[in-house]
C-alpha positions as a LaTeX table, in Angstrom:
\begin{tabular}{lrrr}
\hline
Residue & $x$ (\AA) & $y$ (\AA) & $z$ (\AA) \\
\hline
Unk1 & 23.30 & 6.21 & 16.67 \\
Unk2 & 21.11 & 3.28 & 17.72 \\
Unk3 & 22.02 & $-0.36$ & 16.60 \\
Unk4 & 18.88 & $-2.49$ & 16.27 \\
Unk5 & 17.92 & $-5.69$ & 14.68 \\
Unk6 & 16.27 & $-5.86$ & 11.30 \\
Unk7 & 16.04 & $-8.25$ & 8.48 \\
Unk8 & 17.44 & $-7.73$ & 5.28 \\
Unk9 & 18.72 & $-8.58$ & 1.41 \\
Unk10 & 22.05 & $-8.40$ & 1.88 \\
Unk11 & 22.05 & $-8.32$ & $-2.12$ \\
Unk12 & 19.99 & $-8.31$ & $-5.38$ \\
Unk13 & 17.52 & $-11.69$ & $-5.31$ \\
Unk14 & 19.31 & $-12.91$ & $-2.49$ \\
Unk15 & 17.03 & $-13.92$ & 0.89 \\
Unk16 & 16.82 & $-12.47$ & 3.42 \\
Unk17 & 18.45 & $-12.86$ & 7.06 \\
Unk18 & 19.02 & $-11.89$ & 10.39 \\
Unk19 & 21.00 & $-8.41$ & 11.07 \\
Unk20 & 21.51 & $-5.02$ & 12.57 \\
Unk21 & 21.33 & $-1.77$ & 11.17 \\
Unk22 & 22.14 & 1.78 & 12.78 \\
Unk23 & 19.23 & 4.41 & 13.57 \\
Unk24 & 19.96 & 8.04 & 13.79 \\
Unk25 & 20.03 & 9.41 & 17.07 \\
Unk26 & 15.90 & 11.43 & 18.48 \\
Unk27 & 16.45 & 14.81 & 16.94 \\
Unk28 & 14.31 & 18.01 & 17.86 \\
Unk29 & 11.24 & 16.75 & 15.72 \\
Unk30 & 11.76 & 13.18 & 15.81 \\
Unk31 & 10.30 & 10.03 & 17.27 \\
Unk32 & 10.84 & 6.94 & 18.16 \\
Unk33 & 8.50 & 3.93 & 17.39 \\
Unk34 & 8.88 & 0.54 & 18.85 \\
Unk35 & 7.65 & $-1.49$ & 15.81 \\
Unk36 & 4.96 & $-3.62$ & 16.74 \\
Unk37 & 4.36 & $-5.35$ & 13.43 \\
Unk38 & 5.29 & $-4.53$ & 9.18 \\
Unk39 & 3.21 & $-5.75$ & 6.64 \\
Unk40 & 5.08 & $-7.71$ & 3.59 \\
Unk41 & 3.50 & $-5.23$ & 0.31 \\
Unk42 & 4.21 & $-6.73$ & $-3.23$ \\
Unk43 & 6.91 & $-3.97$ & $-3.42$ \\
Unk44 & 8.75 & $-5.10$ & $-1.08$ \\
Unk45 & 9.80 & $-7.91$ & $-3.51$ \\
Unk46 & 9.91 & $-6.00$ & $-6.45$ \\
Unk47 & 12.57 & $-4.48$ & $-4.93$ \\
Unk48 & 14.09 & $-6.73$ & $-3.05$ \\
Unk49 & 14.94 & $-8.48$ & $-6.12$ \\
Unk50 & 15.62 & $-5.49$ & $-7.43$ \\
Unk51 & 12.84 & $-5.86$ & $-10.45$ \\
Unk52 & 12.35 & $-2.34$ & $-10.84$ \\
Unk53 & 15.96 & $-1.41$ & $-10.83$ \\
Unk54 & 18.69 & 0.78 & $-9.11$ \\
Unk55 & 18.21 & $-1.05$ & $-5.27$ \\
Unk56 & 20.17 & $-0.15$ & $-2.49$ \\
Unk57 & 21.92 & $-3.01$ & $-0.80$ \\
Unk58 & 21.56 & $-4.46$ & 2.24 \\
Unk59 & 18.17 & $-3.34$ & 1.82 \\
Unk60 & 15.69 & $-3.55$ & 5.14 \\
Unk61 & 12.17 & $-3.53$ & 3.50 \\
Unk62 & 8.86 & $-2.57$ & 4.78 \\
Unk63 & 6.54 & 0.50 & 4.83 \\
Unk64 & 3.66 & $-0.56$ & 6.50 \\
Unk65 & 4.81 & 0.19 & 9.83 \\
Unk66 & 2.83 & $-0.08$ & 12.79 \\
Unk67 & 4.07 & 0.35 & 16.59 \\
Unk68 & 3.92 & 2.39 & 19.84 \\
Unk69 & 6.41 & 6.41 & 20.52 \\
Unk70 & 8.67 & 5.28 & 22.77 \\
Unk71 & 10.78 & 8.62 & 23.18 \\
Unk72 & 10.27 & 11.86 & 21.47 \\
Unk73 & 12.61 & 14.63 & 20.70 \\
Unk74 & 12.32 & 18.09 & 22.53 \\
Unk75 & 10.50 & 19.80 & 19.75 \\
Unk76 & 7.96 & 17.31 & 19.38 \\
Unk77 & 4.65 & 18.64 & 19.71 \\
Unk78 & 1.95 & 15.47 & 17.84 \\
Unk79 & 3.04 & 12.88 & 19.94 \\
Unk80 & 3.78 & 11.59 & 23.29 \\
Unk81 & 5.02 & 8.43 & 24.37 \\
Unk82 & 2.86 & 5.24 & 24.44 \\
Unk83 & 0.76 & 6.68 & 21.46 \\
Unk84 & 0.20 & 4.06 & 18.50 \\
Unk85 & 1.10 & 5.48 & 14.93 \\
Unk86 & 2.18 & 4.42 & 11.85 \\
Unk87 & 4.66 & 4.83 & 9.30 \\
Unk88 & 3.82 & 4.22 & 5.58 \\
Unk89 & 5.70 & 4.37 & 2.04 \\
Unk90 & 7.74 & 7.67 & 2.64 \\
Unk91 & 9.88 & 9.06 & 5.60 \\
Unk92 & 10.07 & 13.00 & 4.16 \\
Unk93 & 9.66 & 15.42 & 1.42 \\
Unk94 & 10.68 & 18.81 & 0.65 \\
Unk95 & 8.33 & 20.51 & 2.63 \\
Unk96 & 8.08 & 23.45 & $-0.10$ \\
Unk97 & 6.46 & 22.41 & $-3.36$ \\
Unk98 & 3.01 & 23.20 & $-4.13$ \\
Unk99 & 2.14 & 19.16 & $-3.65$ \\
Unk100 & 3.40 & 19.17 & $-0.05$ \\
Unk101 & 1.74 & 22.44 & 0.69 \\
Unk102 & $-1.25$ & 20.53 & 0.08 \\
Unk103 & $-0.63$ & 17.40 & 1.91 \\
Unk104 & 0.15 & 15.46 & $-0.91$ \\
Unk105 & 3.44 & 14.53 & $-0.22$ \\
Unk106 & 3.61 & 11.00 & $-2.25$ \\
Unk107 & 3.74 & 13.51 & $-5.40$ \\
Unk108 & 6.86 & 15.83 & $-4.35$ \\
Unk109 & 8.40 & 18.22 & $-6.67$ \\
Unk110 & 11.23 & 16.92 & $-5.69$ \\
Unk111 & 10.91 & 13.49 & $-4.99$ \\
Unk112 & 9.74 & 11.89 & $-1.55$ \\
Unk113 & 12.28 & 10.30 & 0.84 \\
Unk114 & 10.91 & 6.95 & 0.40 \\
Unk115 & 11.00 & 4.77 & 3.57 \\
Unk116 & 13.62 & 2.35 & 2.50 \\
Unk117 & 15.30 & 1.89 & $-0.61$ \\
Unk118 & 16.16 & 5.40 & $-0.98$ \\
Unk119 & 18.88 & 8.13 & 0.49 \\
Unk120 & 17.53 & 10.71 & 3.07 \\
Unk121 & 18.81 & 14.70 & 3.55 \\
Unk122 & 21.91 & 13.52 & 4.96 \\
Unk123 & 23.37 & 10.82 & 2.31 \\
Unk124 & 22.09 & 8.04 & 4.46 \\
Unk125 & 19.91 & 5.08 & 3.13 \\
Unk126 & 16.68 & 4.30 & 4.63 \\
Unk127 & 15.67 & 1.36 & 6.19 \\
Unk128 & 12.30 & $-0.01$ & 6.52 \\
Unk129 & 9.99 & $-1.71$ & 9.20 \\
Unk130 & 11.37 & $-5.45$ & 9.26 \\
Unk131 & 13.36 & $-3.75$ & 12.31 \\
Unk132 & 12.72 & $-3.78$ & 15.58 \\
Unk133 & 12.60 & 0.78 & 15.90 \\
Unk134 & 12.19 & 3.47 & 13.46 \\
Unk135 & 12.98 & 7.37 & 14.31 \\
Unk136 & 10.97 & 9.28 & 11.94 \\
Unk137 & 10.04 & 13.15 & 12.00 \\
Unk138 & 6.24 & 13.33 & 13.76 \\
Unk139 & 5.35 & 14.98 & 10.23 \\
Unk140 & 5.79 & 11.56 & 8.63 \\
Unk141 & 3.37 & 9.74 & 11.47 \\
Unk142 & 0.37 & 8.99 & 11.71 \\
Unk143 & $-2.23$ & 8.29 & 14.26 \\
Unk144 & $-3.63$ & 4.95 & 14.23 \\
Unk145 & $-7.13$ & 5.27 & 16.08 \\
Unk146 & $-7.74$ & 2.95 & 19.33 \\
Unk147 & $-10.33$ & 1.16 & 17.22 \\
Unk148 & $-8.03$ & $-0.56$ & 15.07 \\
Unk149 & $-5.72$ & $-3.73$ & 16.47 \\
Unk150 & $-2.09$ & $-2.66$ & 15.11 \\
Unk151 & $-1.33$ & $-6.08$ & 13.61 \\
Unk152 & $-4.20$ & $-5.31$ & 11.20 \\
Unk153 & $-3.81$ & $-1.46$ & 10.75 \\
Unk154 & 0.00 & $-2.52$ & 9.38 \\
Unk155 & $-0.98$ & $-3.01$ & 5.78 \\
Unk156 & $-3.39$ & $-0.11$ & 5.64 \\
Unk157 & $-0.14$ & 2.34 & 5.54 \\
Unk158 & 0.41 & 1.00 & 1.93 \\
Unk159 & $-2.44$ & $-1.14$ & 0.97 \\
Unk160 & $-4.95$ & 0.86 & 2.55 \\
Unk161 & $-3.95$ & 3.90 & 1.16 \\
Unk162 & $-3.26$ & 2.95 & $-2.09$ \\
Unk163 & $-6.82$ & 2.04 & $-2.78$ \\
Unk164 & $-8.13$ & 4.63 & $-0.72$ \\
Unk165 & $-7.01$ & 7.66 & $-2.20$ \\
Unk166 & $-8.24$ & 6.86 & $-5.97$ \\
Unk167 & $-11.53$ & 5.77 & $-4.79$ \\
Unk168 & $-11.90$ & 8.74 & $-3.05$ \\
Unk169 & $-10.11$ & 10.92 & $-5.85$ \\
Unk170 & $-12.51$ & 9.40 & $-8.72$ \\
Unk171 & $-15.53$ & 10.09 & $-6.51$ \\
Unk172 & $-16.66$ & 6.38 & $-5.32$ \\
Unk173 & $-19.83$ & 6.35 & $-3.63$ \\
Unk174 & $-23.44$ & 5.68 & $-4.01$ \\
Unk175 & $-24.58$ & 5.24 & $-7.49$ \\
Unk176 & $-21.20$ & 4.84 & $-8.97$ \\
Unk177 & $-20.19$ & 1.63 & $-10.25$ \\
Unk178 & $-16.52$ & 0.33 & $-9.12$ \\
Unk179 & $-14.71$ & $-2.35$ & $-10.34$ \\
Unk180 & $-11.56$ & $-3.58$ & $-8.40$ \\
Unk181 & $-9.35$ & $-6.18$ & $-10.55$ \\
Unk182 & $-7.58$ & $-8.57$ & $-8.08$ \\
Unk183 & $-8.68$ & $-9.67$ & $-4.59$ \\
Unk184 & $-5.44$ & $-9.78$ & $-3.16$ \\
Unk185 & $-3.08$ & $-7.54$ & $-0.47$ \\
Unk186 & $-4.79$ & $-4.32$ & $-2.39$ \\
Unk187 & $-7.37$ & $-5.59$ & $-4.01$ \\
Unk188 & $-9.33$ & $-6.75$ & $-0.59$ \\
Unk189 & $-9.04$ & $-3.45$ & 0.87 \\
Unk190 & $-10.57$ & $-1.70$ & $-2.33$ \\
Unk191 & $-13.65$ & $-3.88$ & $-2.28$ \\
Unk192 & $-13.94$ & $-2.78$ & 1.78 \\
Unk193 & $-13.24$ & 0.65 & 1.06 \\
Unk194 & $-15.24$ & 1.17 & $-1.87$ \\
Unk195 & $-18.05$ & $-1.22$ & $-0.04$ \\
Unk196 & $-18.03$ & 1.02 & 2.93 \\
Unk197 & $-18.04$ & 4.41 & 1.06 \\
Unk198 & $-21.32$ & 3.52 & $-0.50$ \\
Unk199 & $-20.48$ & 2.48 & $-4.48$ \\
Unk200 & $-22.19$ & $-0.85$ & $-5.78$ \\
Unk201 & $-18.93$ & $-3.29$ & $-6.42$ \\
Unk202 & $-18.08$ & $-5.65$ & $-8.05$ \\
Unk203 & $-14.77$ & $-7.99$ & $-8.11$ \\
Unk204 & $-12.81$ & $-8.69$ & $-11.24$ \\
Unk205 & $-11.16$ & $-11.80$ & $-10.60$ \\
Unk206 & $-9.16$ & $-14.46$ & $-12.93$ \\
Unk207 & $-11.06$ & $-17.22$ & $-11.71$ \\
Unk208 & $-14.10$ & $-17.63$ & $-9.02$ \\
Unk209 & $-12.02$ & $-19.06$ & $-6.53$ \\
Unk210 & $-12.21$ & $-16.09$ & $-3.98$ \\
Unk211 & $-15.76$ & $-15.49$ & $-4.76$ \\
Unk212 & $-17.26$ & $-16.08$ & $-1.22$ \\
Unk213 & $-14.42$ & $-14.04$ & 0.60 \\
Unk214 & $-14.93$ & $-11.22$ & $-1.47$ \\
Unk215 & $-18.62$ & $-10.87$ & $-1.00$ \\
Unk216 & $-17.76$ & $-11.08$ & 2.50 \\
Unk217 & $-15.69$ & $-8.05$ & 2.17 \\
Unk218 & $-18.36$ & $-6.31$ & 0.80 \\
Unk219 & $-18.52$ & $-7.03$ & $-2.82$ \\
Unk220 & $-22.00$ & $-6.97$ & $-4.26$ \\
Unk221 & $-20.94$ & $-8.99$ & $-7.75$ \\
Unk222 & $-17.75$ & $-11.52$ & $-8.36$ \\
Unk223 & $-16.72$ & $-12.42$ & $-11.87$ \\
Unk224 & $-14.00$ & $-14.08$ & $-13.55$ \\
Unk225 & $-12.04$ & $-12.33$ & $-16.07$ \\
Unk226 & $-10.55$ & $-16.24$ & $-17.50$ \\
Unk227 & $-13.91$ & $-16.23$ & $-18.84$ \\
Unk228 & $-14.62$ & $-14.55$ & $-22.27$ \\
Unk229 & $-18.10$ & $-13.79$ & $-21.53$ \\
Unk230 & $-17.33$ & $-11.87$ & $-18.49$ \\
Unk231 & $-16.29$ & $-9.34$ & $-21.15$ \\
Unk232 & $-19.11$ & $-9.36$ & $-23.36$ \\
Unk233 & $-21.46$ & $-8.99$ & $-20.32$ \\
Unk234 & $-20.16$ & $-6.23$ & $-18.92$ \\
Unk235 & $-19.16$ & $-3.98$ & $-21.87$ \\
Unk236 & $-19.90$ & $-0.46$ & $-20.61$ \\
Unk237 & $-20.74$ & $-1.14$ & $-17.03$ \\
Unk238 & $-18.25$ & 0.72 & $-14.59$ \\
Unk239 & $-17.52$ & 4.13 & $-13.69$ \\
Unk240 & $-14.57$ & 3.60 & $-12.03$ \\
Unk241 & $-12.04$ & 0.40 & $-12.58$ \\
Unk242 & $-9.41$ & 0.58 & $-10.09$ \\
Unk243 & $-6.20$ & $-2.62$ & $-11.01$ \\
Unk244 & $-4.37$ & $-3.74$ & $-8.32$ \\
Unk245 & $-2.47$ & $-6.35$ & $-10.17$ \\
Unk246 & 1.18 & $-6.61$ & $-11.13$ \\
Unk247 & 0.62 & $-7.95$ & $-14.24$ \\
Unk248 & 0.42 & $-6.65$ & $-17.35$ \\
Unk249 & $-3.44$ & $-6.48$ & $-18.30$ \\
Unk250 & $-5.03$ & $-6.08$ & $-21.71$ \\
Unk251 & $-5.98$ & $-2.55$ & $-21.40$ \\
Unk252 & $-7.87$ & $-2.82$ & $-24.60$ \\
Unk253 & $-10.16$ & $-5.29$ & $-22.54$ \\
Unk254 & $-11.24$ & $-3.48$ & $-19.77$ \\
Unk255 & $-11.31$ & $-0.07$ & $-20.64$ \\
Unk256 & $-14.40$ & $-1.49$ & $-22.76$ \\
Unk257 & $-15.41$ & $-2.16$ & $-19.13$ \\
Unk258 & $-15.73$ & 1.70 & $-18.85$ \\
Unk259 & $-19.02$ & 3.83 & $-19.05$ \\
Unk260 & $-18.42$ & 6.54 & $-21.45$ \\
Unk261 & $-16.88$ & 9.26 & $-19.16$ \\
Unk262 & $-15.00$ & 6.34 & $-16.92$ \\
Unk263 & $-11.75$ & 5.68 & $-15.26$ \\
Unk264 & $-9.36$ & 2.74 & $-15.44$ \\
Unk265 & $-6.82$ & 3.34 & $-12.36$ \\
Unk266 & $-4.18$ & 1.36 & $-12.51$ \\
Unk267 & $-2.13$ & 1.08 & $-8.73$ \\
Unk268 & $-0.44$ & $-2.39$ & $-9.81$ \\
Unk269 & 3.01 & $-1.76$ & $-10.55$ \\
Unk270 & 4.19 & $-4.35$ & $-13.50$ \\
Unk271 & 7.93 & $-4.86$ & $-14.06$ \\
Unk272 & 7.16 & $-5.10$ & $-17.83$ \\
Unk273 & 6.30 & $-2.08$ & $-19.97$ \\
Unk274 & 2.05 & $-2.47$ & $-21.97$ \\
Unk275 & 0.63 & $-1.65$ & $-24.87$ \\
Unk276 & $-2.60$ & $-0.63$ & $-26.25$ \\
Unk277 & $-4.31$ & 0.72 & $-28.48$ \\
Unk278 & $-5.64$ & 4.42 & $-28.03$ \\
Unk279 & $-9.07$ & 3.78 & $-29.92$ \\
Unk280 & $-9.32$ & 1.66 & $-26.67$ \\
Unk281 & $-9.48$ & 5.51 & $-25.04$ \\
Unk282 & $-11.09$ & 7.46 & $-27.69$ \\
Unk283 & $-14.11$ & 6.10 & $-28.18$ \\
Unk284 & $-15.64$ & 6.49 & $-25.01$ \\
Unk285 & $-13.71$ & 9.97 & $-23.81$ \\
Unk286 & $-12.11$ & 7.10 & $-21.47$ \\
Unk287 & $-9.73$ & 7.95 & $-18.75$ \\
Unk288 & $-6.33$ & 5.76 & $-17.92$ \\
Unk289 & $-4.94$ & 7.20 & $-14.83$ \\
Unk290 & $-2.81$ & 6.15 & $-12.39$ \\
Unk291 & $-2.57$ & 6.71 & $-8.57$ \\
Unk292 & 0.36 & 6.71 & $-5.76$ \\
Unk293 & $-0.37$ & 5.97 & $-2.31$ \\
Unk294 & $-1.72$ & 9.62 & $-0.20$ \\
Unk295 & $-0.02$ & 11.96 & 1.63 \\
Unk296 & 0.11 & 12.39 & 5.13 \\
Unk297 & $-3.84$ & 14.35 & 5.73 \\
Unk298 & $-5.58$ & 11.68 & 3.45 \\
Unk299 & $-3.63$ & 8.49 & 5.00 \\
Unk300 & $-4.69$ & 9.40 & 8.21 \\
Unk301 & $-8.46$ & 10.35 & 7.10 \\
Unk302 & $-8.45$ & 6.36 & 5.65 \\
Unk303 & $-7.13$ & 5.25 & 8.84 \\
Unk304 & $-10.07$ & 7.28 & 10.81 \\
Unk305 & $-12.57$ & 6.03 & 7.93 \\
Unk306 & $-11.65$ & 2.52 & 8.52 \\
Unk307 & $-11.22$ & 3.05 & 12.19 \\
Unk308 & $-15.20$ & 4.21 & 11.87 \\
Unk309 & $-16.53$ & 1.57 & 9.75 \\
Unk310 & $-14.88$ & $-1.50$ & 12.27 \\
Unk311 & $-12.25$ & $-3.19$ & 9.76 \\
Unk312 & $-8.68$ & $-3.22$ & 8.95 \\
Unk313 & $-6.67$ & $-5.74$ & 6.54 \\
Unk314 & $-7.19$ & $-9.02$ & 6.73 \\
Unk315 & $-3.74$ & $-10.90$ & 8.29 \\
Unk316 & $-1.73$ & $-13.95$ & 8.52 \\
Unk317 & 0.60 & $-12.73$ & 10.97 \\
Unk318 & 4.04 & $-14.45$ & 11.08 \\
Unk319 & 7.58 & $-14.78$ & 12.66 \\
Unk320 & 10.66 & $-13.12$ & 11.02 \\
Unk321 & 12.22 & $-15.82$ & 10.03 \\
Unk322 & 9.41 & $-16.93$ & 7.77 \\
Unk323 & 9.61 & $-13.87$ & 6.03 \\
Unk324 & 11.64 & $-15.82$ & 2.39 \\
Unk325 & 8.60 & $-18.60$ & 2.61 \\
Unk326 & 5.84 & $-15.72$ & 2.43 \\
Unk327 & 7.52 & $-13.70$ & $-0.43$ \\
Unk328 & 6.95 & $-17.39$ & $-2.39$ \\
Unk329 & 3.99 & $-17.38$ & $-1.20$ \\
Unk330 & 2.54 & $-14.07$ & $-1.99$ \\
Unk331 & 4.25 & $-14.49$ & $-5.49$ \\
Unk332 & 1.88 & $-17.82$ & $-5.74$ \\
Unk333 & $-0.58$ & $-15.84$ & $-4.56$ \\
Unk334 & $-0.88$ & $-18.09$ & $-1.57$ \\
Unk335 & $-1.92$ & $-15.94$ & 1.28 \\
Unk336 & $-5.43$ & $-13.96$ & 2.53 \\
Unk337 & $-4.59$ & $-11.42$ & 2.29 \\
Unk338 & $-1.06$ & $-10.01$ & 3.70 \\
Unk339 & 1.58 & $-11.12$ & 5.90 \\
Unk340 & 2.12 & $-9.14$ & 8.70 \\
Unk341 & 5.49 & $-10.08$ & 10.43 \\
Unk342 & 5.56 & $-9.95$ & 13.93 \\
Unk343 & 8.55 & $-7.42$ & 14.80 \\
Unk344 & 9.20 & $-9.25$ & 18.15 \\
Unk345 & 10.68 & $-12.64$ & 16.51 \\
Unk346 & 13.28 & $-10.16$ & 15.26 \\
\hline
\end{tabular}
């Protein structure tokens, strides 16, 4: 075992601080990263404060994970030291199921090994990337391409993905009509995404404020969803409406958003259970769906395709021990558009 430094909640809600955690030791298919830099994801304070229940204390979040292999067990055949890779929102799966014979390990039979907050094979908790090392197996890596600066490749292991893989699962591209609800950690990276793959896009935002950054990303129309009309003008638009809130919307609202045939996607995660009413659905042969992050094969396609089109997330990188002051922050929605911590003030 390896004792490094890491931050974590020592408890539910409490802040976090300064201490040291054990990795296990480089096994046959294992690697280890030298953490470079973790991103600070919405659900990292969900759980944190343990919103969503049953958290595992002291908990070491993080699982946007970027850094440089700095040893590698025998067996190890991906991976060689000094390469850059990543690490995003799960650690292992079963291996057998039918999902993660298809690379679509985020939706294991049995359950993913999440990256922290959960128990891997051998009874042990996992802890995440506000650490200064990781071992992981080289299964659970990815590649992040030389085109991409690692402080801003961080967030696309969770952010990235997560928008990603239902834009590319509900078919965005030229001709279709996306909506993304939010310009925020995810939200920013969906108008880029969906920008770059070729759909028209437009921003659903509470109020204008954002407007010019998210044109900037790509967006071709901005509206705000505080304003009633917004609503009445854009009844039946949108293919595709991916939420990236953590909220609870008014479904109702913007399924009516929907062409007949489209998708509402929601990726937000609120604590708090919604209602609706199903002629919202019915009317329309309207779809609402829900997406995970990707597996291994389609987080490391997004991190080529983003590679390829020049852009990663956009950062305020910070020092560890800032890390209580951002989760405020992010819950006041004060920050464009994710922290990234800076693993070396650890």
């Amino acid at each position: 075992m390896t004792t490094v430094a890491a931050y974590a909640a020592p408890a539910a809600k409490a802040p976090l601080e300064r201490t040291t955690i054990e990795r296990r030791p480089v096994g046959e298919s294992d690697i280890l990263i030298d953490i470079k830099f973790a991103g600070i994801c919405h659900s990292d304070i969900h759980q944190a404060r343990d919103g969503w229940g049953e958290g595992i204390f002291p908990m070491v979040p993080g699982h946007e994970i970027a850094g440089v292999v700095s040893e590698v067990g025998p067996g190890v055949t991906k991976y060689a030291v000094g390469d850059r890779v990543g690490v995003g929102c799960f650690v292992d799966s079963c291996r057998e199921c039918e999902y993660c014979k298809q690379g679509l390990e985020q939706y294991c039979a049995k359950g993913m090994t999440a990256t922290y907050n959960a128990f891997d094979k051998d009874g042990e908790p996992t802890y995440g990337g506000y650490s200064t090392h990781l071992v992981v197996d080289e299964n659970y890596a990815v590649r992040i391409p030389e085109g991409l600066a690692l402080d801003v490749a961080a967030p696309l292991l969770c952010a990235g993905i997560t928008l990603y893989s239902p834009l590319r699962h509900w078919n965005a591209g030229p001709g279709k009509k996306v909506a993304i609800v939010g310009l925020g950690g995810l939200g920013h990276m969906g108008v880029k995404i969906a920008a770059a793959l070729g759909a028209e896009v437009t921003v659903l935002s509470q109020t204008l404020g954002k407007q010019d950054d998210g044109l900037k990303f790509g967006a071709d129309h901005y509206y705000a969803t505080g304003d009633p009309k917004t609503f009445q003008e854009l009844a039946g638009t949108f293919d595709l409406i991916v939420s990236t809130v953590s909220a609870p919307l008014d479904f109702g609202a913007y399924l009516s958003l929907l062409k007949t045939d489209g998708a509402l996607v929601n990726v937000g995660a609120p604590e708090e259970p919604v209602s609706m009413n199903l002629f919202s659905l019915i009317g329309g042969r309207k779809t609402l769906a829900g997406s995970a992050i990707g597996g291994i094969p389609e987080t490391q396609e997004m991190l080529d395709f983003c590679a390829e089109h020049g852009f990663g997330a956009e950062i305020e990188l910070i020092p560890a021990e800032q890390v209580n002051e951002a989760y405020e922050r992010v819950l006041a929605s004060d920050v464009r558009y994710r922290f990234v911590i800076d693993t070396a003030t650890i």
